[in-house]
N, C-alpha and C positions, 0 to 999 in steps of 0.2 A: 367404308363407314363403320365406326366402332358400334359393337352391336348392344344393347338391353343390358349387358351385365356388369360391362363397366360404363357406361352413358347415365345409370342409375345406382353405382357404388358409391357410397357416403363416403363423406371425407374422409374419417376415422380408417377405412375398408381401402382405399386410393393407400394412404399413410404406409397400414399394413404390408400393401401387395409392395411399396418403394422400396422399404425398406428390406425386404426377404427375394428385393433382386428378382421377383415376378412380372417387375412391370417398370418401364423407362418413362420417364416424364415426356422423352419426347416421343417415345414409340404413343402414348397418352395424346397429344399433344395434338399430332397427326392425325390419329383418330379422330380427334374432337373437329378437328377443324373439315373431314369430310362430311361428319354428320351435320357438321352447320351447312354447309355449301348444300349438300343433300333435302336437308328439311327446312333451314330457313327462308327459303326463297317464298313459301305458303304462310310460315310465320310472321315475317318483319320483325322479329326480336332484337336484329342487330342492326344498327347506325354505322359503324363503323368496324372493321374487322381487319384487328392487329397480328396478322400472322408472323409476320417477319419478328416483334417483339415477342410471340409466343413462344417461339420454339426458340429465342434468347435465354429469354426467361428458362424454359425448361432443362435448356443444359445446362445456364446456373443451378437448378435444383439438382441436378446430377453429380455436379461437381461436390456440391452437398453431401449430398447421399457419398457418393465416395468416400471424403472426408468424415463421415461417422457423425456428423451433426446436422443433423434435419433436425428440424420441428415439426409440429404436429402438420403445417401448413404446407410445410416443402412440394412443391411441383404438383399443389393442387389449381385446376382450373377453372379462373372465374372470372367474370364481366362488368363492369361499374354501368348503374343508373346514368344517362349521359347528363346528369347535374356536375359527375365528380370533376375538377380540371382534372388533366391526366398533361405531363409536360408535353408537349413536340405531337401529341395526338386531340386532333379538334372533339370539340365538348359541345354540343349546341344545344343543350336546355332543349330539345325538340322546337326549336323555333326559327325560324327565318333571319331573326336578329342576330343571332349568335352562330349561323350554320357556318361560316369559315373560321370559325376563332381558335384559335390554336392554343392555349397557354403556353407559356414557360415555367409551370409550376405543377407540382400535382398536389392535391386535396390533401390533409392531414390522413387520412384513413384510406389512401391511396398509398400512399408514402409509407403508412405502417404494415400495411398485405405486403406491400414489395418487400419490405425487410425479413417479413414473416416466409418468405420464398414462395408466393404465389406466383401462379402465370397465368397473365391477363392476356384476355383472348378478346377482348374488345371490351367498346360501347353499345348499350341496351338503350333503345326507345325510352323517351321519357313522354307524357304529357306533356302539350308547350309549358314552360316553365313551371311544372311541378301541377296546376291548377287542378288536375283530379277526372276532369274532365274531356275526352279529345274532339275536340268541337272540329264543323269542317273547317274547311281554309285551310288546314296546319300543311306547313311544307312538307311533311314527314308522313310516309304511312303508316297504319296504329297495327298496332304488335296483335296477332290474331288470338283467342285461346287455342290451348293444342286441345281442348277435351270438345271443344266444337266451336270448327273457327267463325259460327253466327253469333257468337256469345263473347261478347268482352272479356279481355282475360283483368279487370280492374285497372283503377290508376293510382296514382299516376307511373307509379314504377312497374308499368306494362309491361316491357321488354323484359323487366329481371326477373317476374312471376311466370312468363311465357318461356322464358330460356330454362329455366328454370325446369318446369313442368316436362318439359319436350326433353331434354336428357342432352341438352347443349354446353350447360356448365355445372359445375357440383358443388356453388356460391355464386350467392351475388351479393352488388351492396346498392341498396335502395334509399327515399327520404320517405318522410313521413309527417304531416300535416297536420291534417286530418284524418290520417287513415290510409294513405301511399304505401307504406312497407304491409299494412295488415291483410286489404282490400286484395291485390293483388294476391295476396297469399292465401287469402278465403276463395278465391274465386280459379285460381288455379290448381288449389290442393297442394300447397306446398306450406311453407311453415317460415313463419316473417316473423321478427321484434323489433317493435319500436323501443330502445332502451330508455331510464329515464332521463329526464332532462338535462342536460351537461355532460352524459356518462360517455358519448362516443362525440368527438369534435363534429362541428361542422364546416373548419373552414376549409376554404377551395369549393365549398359547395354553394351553388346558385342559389340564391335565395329566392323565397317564397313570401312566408313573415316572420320576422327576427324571433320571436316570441314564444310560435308555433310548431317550427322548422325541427326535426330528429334528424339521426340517423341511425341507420343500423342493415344489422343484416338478414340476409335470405340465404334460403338453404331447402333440402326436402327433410332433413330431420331437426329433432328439436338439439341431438346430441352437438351436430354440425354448426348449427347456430351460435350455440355455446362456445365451441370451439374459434370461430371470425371475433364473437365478441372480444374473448378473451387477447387480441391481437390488436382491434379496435379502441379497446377501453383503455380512459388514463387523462389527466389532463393537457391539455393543450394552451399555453401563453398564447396562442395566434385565434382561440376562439372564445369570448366576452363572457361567455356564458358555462365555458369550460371548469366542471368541477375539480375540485380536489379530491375527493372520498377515495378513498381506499379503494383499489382493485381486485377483486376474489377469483380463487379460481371456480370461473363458470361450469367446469365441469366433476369436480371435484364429489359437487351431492347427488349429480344423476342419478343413483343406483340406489339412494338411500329412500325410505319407505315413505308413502305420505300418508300411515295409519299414523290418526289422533289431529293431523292440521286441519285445520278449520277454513274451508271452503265457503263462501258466502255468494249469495243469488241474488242482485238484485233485478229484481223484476219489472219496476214501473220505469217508462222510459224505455230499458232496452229489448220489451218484447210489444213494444209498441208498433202493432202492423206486422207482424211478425208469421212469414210462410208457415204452413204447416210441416210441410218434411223439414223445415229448420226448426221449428219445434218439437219437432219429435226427436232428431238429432241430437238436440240439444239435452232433451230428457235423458235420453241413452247413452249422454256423455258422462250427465249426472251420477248416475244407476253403478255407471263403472267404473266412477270415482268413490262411492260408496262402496263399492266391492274392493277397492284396493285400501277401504280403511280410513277414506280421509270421511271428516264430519261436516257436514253438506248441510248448509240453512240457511232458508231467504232473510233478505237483507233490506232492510230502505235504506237509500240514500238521500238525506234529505238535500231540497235544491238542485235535483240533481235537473229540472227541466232548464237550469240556469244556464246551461251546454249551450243552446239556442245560440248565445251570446259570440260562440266562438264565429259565427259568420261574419260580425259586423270587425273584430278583428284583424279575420283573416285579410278580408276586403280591406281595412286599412294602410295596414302593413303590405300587402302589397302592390297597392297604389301608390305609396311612397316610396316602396325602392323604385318601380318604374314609372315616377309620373313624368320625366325628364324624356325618355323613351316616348311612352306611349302621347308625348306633347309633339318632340321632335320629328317622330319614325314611324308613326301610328300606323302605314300599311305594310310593319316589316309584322305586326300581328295578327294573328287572325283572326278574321273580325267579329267572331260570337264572343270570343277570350276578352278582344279589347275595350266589348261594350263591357261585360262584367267585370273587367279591371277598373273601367272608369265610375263604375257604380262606388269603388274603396272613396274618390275623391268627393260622394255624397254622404259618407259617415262624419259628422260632426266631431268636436273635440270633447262634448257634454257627452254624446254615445260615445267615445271608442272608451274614455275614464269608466263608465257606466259598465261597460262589457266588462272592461279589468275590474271591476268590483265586486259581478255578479262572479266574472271567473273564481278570483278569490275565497269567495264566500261558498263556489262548488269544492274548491280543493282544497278545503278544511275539512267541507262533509266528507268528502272521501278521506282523508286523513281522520276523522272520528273513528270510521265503520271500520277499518283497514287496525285499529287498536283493540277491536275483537274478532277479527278473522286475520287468518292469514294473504287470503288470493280471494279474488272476487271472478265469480265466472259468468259470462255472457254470451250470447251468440256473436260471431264476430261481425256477422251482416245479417238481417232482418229476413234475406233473399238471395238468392244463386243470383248468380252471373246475368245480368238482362242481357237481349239482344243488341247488336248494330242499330238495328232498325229504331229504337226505342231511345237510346243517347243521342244516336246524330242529329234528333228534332234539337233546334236553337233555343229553344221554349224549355228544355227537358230541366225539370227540376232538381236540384240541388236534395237529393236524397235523405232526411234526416238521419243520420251516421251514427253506428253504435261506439264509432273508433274514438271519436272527437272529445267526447271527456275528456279521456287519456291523455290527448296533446293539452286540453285546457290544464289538468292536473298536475304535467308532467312524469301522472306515472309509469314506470314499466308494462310494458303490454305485449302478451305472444299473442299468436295467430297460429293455429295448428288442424290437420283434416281432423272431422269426424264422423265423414260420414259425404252420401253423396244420393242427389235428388232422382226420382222414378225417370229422368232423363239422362243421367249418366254426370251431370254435372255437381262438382265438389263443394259441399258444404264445412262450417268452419268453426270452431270453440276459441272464443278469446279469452284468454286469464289475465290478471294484471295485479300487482302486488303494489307492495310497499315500498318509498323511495329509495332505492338503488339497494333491493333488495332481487333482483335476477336472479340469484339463485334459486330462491324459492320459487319463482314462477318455474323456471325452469327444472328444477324438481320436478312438481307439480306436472308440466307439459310433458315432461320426458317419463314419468310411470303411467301418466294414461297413454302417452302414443306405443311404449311397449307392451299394455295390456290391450290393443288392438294391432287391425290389420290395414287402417285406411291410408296410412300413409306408402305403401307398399302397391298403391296402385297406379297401371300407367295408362296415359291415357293412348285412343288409338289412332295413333300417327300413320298408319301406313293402309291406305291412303288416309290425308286428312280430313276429318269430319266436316260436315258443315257447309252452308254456303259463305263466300270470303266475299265481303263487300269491297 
């Protein structure tokens, strides 16, 4: 089993050892695939495990390497959210419906990591169809956390937050909602972006709702991130929503300073209910963003309670991609998921106009504030990780979400550690900037996570913590 040092080598640090002839993609390759066999049998992080295509994959990155042209990606290993199609490899959205479907296609942002010389070591657990929630019934067992597997590792992109964390792949690529790429990365301690809206394709991806729907990637650093995006971004004819804007490079400002940017706080709404060691987290993320020079001030956002809206939405949209399913197939669902999908078919056409109006009228406010600061900083979740115990009730409330602006907005939004509760589990700082400005967020992420140490923690897998429901 490959051990600690390269299971939690950045991608940047993987690149290096390739190319200086220290390390084989597939001697890599091999490794990775005894630590999954090894650890994931406790986790459930993986759905599906593409060995034969891994170690493909990795001697094309060798031939690479040979050749004197790698990329930054060459013979790095990592795993798709099972939303992504992948051609000839089954994709099941975590649900019963979908669990033999094979494509012949793979996802726009499958299709761009392959070029990019990635090697795909499989599919990661999804929540049934992205929903956020893993209700029971689901055919699929839910992805455990590795920092204590009583405690959700978030949703819906569980498995990529959990493989992640646990030292299985060194990228993933998640969705994101309401808070799927963040969530998971708050709760794992790993480090997620939802980019803005248009900036990374969605198509070949399952839908959720057309409107709400991201993607993006995961990683344990903010560098790494930047790096997948950079591979991701661009526009796509096959996705409606697919922008044009100019692609940057993501990593280009990391190292540059953020003395003099304007950081802004806003307070009402996202510290609403708000733990106390996440509040103190958060203070001390503040403290050492001012130490590095940036200028740090609370902010209102007017409207901002207008968020509310995105539930009646989300329920809309995706009641309508599956109301033909959930009419025809209703027990290929599970049946907590299918009552709350069928609650989309009780959103009127006066409410769903209503909700895009108030959304609208939120993503101006943020488009005002966002014209005096640069980043807006927030805690990413209100709360650590809850238990099994506390989700699996049918009853269990739909969380009011700090992430969910964000998708109403469409603005950029990281997810990065800052820090971790008197139990050992990972708390999270979310930043979120101006449209399809990711650099600067990522900036911003990338000199606070190098003036700390939280991202640098592992958690303790040997044996696994926790009891595993």
């Amino acid at each position: 089993m490959v051990g600690d040092e390269l299971a939690y080598a950045t991608i940047r640090e993987l690149g290096a050892r390739f190319r200086r002839r220290e390390l084989s993609p597939v001697e890599l390759v091999r490794a990775q695939l005894a630590r999954i066999e090894a650890l994931d049998p406790a986790l459930s992080a993986f759905v599906t495990l593409t060995a034969d295509q891994a170690l493909a994959d990795a001697r094309a990155a060798e031939a690479a390497l040979r050749r004197g042209d790698p990329g930054p990606l060459t013979g790095v290993p990592v795993a798709y959210k099972d939303l992504y199609a992948t051609r000839g490899v089954r994709t099941t959205a975590g649900s019963a419906l979908l669990a033999d479907w094979v494509p012949d296609h793979d996802a726009t942002c499958v299709a761009r990591l392959a070029r990019a010389g990635v090697v795909m070591l499989g599919k990661l657990i999804t929540h049934e169809f992205a929903f956020g929630i893993q209700f029971p019934g689901h055919r699929f067992r839910p992805a455990r956390n590795p920092w204590n597997a009583a405690h959700i590792p978030g949703g819906s992109s569980s498995g990529s937050g959990a493989a992640l964390a646990a030292g299985l792949v060194a990228g993933s690529l998640g969705s994101d909602t309401g808070g799927s790429i963040r969530g998971p990365a708050a709760f794992c301690g790993v480090v997620g972006l939802k980019p803005t809206y248009g900036r990374a394709s969605r198509a070949g991806v399952v839908t959720l709702s057309w409107t709400l729907d991201h993607t993006g990637p995961m990683a344990r650093t903010v560098e790494d991130v930047a790096l997948l995006l950079g591979a991701l971004a661009g526009h796509d004819p096959a996705d409606p929503a697919s922008s044009r804007a100019p692609v940057a490079d993501y990593t280009a400002g990391l190292g540059q300073p953020v003395r003099g940017l304007r950081i802004g706080v806003p307070r009402d709404y996202f510290h609403d209910g708000l733990d106390p060691e996440v509040a103190r987290a958060f203070e001390e993320a503040l403290a050492a963003l001012r130490g590095l020079g940036a200028l740090v001030e609370d902010v209102e956002i007017p409207h901002i309670w207008d968020a509310w809206a995105f539930m009646a939405i989300m329920l809309a949209e995706a009641f309508a991609y599956h109301e033909r399913d959930l009419r025809e197939r209703p027990g290929l669902y599970g049946e907590v998921l299918r009552e709350k999908m069928l609650a989309g078919a009780l959103v009127s056409a006066s409410e769903y106009v209503q909700a895009q109006r108030l959304r609208a009228r939120l993503a101006g406010a943020m488009a005002a504030v966002l014209r005096r600061v640069d980043v807006l900083a927030t805690p990413t979740t209100p709360k650590p990780a809850p238990t099994f115990a506390t989700v699996h009730d049918p009853d269990f409330p739909f969380a009011r979400s700090n992430m969910a602006p964000f998708n109403m907005s469409g603005l950029p939004a990281l997810a990065l550690p800052c820090g971790f509760s008197a139990s050992g589990l990972p708390l999270s700082l979310q930043l979120a900037g101006r449209p399809f400005d990711e650099t600067t967020v990522l900036r911003v992420g990338h000199a606070y996570e190098q003036a700390t140490a939280w991202h640098r923690r592992r958690p303790p897998l040997t044996p696994l913590t926790g009891a595993i429901p």
